[in-house]
FILUM-711173 format. One record per residue (C-alpha): residue number from 1; residue in one letter; x, y, z. Coordinates in Angstrom, 2 decimals, padded with zeros to 5 digits. Each point is the difference from the previous one (the first is absolute). Layout:
<rs>
r k = NUM	r = A	east = X	north = Y	up = Z $
...
</rs>
This chain:
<rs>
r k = 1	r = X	east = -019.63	north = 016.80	up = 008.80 $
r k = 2	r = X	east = 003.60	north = -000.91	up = 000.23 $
r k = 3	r = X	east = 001.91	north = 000.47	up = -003.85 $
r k = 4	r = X	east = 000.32	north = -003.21	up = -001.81 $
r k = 5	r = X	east = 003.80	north = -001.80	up = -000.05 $
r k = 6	r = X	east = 001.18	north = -001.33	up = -003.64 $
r k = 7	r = X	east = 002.64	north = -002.65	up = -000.14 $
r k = 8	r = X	east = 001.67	north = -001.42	up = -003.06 $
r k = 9	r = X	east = 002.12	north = -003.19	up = 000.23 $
r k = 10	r = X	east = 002.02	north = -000.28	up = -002.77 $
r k = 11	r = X	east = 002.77	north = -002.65	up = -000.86 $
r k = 12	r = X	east = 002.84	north = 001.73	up = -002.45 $
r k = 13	r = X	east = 001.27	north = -002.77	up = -001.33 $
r k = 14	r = X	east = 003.82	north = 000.20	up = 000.37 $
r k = 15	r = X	east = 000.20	north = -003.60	up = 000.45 $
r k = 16	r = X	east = -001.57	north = -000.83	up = -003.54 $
r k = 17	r = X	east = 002.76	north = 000.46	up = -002.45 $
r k = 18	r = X	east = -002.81	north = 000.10	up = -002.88 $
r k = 19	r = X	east = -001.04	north = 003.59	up = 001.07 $
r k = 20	r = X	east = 002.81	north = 002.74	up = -000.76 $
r k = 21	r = X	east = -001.87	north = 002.81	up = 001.29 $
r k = 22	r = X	east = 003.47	north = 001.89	up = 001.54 $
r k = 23	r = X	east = -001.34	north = 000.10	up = 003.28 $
r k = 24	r = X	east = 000.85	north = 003.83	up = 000.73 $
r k = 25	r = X	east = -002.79	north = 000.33	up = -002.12 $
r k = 26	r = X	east = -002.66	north = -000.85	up = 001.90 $
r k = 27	r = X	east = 000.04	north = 002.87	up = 002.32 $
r k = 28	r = X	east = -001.53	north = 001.80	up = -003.02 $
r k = 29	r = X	east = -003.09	north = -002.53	up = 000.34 $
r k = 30	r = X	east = -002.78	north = 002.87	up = 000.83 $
r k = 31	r = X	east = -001.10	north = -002.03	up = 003.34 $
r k = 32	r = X	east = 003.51	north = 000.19	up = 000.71 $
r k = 33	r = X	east = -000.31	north = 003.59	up = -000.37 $
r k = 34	r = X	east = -003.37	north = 000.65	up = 001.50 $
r k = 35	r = X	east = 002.07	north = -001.65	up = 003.35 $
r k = 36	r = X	east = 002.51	north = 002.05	up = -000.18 $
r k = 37	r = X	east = -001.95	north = 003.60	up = -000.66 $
r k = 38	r = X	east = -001.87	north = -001.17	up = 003.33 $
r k = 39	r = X	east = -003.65	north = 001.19	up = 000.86 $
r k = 40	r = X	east = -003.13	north = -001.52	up = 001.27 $
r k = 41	r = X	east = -000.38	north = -002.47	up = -003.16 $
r k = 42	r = X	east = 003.77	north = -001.16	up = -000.41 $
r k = 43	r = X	east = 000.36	north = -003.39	up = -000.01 $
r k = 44	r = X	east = 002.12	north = -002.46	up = 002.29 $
r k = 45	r = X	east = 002.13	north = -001.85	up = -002.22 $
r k = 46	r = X	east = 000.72	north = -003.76	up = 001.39 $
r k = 47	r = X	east = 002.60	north = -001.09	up = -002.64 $
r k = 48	r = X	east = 002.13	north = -003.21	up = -000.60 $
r k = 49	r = X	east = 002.84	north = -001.08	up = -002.32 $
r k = 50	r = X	east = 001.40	north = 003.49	up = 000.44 $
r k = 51	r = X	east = 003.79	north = 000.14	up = -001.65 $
r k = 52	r = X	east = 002.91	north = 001.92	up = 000.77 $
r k = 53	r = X	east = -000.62	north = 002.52	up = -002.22 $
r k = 54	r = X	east = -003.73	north = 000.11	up = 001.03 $
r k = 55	r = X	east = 001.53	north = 000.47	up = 003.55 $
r k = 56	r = X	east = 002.42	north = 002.60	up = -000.52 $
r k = 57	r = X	east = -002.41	north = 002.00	up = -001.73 $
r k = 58	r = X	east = -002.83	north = -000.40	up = 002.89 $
r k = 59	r = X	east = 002.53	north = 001.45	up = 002.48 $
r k = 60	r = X	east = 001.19	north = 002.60	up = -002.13 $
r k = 61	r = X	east = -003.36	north = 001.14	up = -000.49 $
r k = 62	r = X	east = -000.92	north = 003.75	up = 001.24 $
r k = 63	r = X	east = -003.67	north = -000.40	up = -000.01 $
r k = 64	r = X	east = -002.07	north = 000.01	up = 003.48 $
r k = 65	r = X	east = -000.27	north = -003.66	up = 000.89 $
r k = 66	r = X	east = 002.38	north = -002.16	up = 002.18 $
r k = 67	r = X	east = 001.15	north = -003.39	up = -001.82 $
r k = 68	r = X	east = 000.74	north = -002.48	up = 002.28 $
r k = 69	r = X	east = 001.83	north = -003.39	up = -001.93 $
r k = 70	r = X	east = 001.55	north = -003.21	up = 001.06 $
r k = 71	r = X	east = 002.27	north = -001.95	up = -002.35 $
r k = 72	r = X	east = 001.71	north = -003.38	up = -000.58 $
r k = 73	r = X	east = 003.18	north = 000.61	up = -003.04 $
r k = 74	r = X	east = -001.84	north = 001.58	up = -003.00 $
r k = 75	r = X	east = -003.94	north = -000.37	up = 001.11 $
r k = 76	r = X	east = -001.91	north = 001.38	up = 002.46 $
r k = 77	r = X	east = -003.07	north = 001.42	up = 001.32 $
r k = 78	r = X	east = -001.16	north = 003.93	up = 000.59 $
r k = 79	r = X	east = -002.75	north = 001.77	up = 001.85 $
r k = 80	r = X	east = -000.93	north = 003.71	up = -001.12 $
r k = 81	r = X	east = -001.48	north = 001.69	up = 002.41 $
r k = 82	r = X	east = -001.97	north = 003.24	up = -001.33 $
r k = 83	r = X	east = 000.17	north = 003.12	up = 002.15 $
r k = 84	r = X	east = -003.81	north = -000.54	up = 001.38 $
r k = 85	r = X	east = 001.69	north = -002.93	up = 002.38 $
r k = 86	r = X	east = 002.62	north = 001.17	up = 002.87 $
r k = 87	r = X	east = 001.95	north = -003.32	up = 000.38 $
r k = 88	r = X	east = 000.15	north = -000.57	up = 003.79 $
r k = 89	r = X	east = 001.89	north = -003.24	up = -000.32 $
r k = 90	r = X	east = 000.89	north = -002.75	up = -002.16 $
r k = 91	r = X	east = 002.14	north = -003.14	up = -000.39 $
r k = 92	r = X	east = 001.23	north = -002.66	up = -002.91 $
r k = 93	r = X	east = 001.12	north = -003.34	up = 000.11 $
r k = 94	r = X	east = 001.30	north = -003.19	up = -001.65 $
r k = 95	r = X	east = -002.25	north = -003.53	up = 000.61 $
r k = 96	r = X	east = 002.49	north = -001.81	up = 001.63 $
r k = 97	r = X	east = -001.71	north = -002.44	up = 001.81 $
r k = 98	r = X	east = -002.93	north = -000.71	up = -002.36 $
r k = 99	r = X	east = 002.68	north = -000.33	up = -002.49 $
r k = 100	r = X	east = 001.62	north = -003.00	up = 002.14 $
r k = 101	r = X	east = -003.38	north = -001.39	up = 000.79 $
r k = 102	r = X	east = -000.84	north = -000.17	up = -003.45 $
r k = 103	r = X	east = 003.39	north = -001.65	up = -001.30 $
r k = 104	r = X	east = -000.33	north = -002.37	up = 002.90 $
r k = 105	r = X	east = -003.60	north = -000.81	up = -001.23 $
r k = 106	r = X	east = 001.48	north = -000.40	up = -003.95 $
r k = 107	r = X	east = 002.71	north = -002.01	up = 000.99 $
r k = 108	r = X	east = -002.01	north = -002.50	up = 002.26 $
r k = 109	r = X	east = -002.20	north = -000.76	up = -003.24 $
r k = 110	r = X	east = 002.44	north = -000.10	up = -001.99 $
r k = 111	r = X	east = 000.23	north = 002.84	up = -002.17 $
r k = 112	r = X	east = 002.42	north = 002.05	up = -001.20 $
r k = 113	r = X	east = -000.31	north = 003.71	up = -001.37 $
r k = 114	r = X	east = 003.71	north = 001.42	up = 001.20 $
r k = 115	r = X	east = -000.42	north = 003.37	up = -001.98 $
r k = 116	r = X	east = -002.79	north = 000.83	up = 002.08 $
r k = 117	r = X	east = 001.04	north = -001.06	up = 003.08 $
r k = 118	r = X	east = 002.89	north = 002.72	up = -000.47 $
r k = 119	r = X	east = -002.04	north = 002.75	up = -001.02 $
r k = 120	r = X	east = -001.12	north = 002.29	up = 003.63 $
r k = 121	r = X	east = -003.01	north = 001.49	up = -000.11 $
r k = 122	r = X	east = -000.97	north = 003.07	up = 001.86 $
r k = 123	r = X	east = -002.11	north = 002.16	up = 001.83 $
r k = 124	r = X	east = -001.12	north = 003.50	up = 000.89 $
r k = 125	r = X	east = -002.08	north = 001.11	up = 002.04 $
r k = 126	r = X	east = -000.85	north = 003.58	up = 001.44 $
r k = 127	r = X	east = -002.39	north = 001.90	up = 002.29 $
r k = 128	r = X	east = -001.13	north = 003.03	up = -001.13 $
r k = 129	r = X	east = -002.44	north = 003.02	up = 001.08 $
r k = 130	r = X	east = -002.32	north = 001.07	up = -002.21 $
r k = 131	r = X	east = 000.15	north = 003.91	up = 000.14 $
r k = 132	r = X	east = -003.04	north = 000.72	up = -002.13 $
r k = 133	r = X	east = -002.52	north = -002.93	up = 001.56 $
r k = 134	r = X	east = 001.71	north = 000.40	up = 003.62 $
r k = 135	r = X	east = 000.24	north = -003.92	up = 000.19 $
r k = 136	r = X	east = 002.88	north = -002.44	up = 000.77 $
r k = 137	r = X	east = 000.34	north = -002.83	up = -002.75 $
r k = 138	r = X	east = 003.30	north = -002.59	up = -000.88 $
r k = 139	r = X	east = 000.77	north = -000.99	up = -003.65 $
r k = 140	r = X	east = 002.05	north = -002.85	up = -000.74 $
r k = 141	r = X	east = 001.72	north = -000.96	up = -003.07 $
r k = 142	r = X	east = 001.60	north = -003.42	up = -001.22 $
r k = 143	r = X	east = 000.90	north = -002.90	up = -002.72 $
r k = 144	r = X	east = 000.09	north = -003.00	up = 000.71 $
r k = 145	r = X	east = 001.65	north = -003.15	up = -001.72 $
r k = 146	r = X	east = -001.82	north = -001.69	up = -003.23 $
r k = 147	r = X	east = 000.60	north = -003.68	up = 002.28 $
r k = 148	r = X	east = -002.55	north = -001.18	up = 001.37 $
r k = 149	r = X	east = 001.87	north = -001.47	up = 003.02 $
r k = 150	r = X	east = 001.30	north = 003.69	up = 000.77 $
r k = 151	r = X	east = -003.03	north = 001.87	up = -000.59 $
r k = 152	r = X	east = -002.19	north = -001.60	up = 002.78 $
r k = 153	r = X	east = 002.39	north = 001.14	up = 002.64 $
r k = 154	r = X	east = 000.73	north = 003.50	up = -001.19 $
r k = 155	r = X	east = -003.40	north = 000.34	up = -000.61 $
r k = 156	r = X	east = -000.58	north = -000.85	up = 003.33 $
r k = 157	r = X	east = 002.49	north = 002.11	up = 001.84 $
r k = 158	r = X	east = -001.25	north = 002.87	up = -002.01 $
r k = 159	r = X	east = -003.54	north = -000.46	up = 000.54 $
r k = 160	r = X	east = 000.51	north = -000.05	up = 003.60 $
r k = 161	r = X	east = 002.04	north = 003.06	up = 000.15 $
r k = 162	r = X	east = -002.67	north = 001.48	up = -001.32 $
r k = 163	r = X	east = -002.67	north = -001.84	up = 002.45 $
r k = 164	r = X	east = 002.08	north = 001.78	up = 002.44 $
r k = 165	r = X	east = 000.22	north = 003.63	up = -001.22 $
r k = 166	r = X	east = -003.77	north = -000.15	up = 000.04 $
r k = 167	r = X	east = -002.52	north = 002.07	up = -001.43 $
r k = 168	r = X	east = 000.28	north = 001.65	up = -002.42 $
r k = 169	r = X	east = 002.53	north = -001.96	up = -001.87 $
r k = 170	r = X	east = 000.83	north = -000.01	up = -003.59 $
r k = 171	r = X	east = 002.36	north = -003.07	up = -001.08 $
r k = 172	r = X	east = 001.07	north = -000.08	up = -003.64 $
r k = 173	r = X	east = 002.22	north = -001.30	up = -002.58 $
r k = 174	r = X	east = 000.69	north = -003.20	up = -001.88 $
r k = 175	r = X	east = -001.35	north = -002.86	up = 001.38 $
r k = 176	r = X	east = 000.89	north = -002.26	up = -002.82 $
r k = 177	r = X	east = -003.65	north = -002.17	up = 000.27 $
r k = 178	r = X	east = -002.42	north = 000.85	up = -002.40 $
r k = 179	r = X	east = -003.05	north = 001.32	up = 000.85 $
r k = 180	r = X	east = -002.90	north = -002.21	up = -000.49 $
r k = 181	r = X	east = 001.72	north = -002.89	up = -001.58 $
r k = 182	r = X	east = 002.08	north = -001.88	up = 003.21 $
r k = 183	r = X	east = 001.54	north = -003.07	up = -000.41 $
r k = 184	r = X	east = 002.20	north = -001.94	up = 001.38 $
r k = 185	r = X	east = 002.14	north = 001.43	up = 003.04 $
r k = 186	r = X	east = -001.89	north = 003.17	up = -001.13 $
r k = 187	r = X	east = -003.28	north = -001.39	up = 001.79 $
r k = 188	r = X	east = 001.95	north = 000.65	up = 003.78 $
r k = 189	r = X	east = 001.58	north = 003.27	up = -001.00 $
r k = 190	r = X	east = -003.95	north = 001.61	up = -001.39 $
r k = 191	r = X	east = -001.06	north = -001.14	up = 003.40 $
r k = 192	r = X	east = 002.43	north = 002.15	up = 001.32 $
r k = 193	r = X	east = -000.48	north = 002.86	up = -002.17 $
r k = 194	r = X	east = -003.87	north = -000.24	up = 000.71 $
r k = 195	r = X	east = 000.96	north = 001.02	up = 004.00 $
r k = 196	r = X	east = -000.05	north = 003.74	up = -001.43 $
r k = 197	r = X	east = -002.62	north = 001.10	up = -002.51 $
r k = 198	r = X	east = 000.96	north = 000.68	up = -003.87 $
r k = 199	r = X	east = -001.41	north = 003.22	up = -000.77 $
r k = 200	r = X	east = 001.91	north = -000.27	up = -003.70 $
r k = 201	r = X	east = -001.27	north = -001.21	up = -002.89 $
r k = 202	r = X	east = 001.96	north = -002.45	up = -003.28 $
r k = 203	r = X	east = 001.08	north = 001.69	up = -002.98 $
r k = 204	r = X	east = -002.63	north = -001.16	up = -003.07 $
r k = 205	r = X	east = 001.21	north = -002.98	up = -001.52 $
r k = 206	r = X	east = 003.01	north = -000.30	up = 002.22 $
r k = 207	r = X	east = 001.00	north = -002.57	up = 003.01 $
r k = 208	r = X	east = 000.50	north = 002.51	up = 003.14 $
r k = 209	r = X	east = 002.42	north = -000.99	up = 002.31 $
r k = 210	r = X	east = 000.16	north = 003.88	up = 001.41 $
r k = 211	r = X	east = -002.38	north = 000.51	up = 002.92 $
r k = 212	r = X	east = -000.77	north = 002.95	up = 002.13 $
r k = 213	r = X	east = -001.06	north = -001.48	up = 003.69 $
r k = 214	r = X	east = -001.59	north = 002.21	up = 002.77 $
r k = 215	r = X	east = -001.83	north = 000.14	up = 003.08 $
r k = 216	r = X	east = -002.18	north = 002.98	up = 001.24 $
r k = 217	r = X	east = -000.56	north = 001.23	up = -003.51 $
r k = 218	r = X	east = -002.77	north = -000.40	up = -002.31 $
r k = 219	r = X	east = 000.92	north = -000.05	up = -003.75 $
r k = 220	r = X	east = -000.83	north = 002.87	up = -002.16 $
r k = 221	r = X	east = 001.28	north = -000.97	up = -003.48 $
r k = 222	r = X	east = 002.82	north = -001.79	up = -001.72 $
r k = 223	r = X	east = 001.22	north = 000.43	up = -003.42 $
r k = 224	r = X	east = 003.21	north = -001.08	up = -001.51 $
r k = 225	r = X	east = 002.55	north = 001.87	up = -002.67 $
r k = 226	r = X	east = -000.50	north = -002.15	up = -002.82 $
r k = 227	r = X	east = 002.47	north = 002.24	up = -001.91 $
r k = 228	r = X	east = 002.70	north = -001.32	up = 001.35 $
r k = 229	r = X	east = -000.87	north = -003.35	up = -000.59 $
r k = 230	r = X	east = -000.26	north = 001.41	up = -003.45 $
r k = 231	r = X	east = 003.17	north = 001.86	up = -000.41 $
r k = 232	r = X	east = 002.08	north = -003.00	up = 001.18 $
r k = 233	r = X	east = 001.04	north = 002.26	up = 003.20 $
r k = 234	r = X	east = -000.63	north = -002.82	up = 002.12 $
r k = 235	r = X	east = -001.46	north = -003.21	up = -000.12 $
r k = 236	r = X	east = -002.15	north = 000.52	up = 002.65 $
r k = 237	r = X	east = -002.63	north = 002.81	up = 000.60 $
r k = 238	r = X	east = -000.52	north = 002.41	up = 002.62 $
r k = 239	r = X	east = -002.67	north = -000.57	up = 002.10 $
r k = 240	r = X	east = -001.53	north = 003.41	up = 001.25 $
r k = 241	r = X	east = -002.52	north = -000.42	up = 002.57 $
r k = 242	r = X	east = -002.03	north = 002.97	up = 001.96 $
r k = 243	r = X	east = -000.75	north = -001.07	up = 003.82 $
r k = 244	r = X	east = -002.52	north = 001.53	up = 002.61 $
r k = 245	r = X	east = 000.68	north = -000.03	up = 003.69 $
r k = 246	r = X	east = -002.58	north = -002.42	up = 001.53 $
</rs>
């Protein structure tokens, strides 16, 4: 039987200026370091709301992993890549379109939300070979916008992207519609979240809006750091979730 894969999405907070965790720090988070000391249980880290200093640190770092990272001034996102996965190829982007399409849509009803409409969101996606299952598999990473006429279409375009990377597929990030409790504009982006299955679970006592989506995998487990909830590290905790190949 073909090795379990364990992903952990994780939004780091840079953006919230409540949480004053200097970001260098987080490399010393010990999924951060199970990714970089590679093996066959090291983790893929999906993260989000990764800062400069956050970024400078994940390409100074002399572990075994490859970080790949796209960024807008003073955010971005990251991929870690344990040494388990050979990256064949991979690609990032900005959602230019679906951001037009979704100001268009605002701005035909009438509503204005002009910080958001500024802020562009990314993607990252990358193939990789899986050296101790001897399978092919694409993980894709993202964060899209808090407004609800932006999310739909990013959603969308993401969704898709994975559609067409096919089986197996692991999409995750932060979504920004809580799990469970739609409403609203919410209702059109869960319907396109439910297009890939949600093999994570919500933190206890917490509104999720972190998912882990794949096809061609069966979950395994999820649990989620609650200590860094605790700690004040981050206001949002990381989702780790354990995948079989279907």
């Amino acid at each position: 039987m073909a090795p379990d894969v364990r992903v952990i999405t994780f939004n780091t907070a840079a953006g919230n200026p409540r949480i004053t965790t200097p970001q260098e720090q987080f490399l010393a988070l010990p999924f951060y370091r199970e990714a970089f000391a590679g093996g066959p249980t090291a983790p893929i880290l999906a993260l989000q709301e990764v800062g400069d200093r956050q970024a400078e640190a994940l390409r100074n770092e002399h572990g075994t992993a490859v970080v790949l990272q796209k960024r807008r001034p003073g955010l971005g996102n990251a991929l870690v890549i344990p040494d388990r996965y050979e990256v064949l190829a991979h690609r990032s982007g900005y959602y230019v379109l679906p951001q037009l399409r979704g100001i268009g849509r605002a701005l035909r009803a009438g509503r204005r939300n002009w910080r958001q409409y500024g802020e562009l969101r990314m993607w990252i996606q990358a193939r990789l070979r899986d050296t101790a299952a001897g399978r092919e598999l694409t993980v894709l990473t993202t964060h899209v916008s808090a407004d609800g006429d932006l999310k739909v279409p990013q959603l969308e375009a993401v969704v898709s992207r994975a559609e067409r990377a096919g089986p197996p597929v692991v999409l995750a990030g932060d979504f920004n519609v809580p799990q469970g409790r739609e409403r609203g504009r919410d209702v059109l982006a869960a319907r396109v979240i439910a297009r890939l299955r949600d093999v994570g679970s919500a933190p206890p006592g917490r509104e999720n809006i972190d998912y882990v989506l794949a096809a061609g995998f069966e979950p395994v487990s999820s649990r989620h750091w609650a200590d860094v909830l605790e700690q004040r590290v981050s206001d949002h905790a990381p989702e780790d979730d354990v995948l079989r190949y279907a």
